[in-house]
C-alpha positions, 0 to 999 in steps of 0.5 A: 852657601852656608854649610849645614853643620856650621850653622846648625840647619843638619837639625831640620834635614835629620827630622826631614828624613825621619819624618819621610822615614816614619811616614813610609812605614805608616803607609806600609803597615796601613796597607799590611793591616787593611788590605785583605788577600782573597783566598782562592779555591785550589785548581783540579785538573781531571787526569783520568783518560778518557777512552777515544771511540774510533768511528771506522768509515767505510767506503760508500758507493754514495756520490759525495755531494759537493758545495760548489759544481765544477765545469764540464770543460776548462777555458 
């Protein structure tokens, strides 16, 4: 394998990685230049307490009804 310095090939590889270097910064600022951020609406939590309403029950005399019906006697 021939050394690069010796036989004059450091040439191409500098432009190889300058040109690689260039093309990442083209890139870069395309996507700086064309890509729009949105802009979005601040969020606003309500922080005013609401009163809570307690609804007092009071013990009826009314037989609750129940969805399933029991047995009268147990196996």
């Amino acid at each position: 394998m021939e050394n690069p310095f010796e036989s004059g090939h450091i040439k191409n590889y500098i432009l190889l990685y300058a040109s690689i270097v260039v093309i990442m910064v083209l890139f870069f600022i395309a996507t700086t230049l064309f890509n729009d951020v949105e802009q979005h609406k601040k969020k606003q939590f309500n922080t005013e307490k609401k009163e809570q309403v307690q609804v007092v029950e009071k013990n009826s005399t009314k037989s609750k009804k129940f969805k399933f019906k029991l047995l009268e006697k147990a196996y």
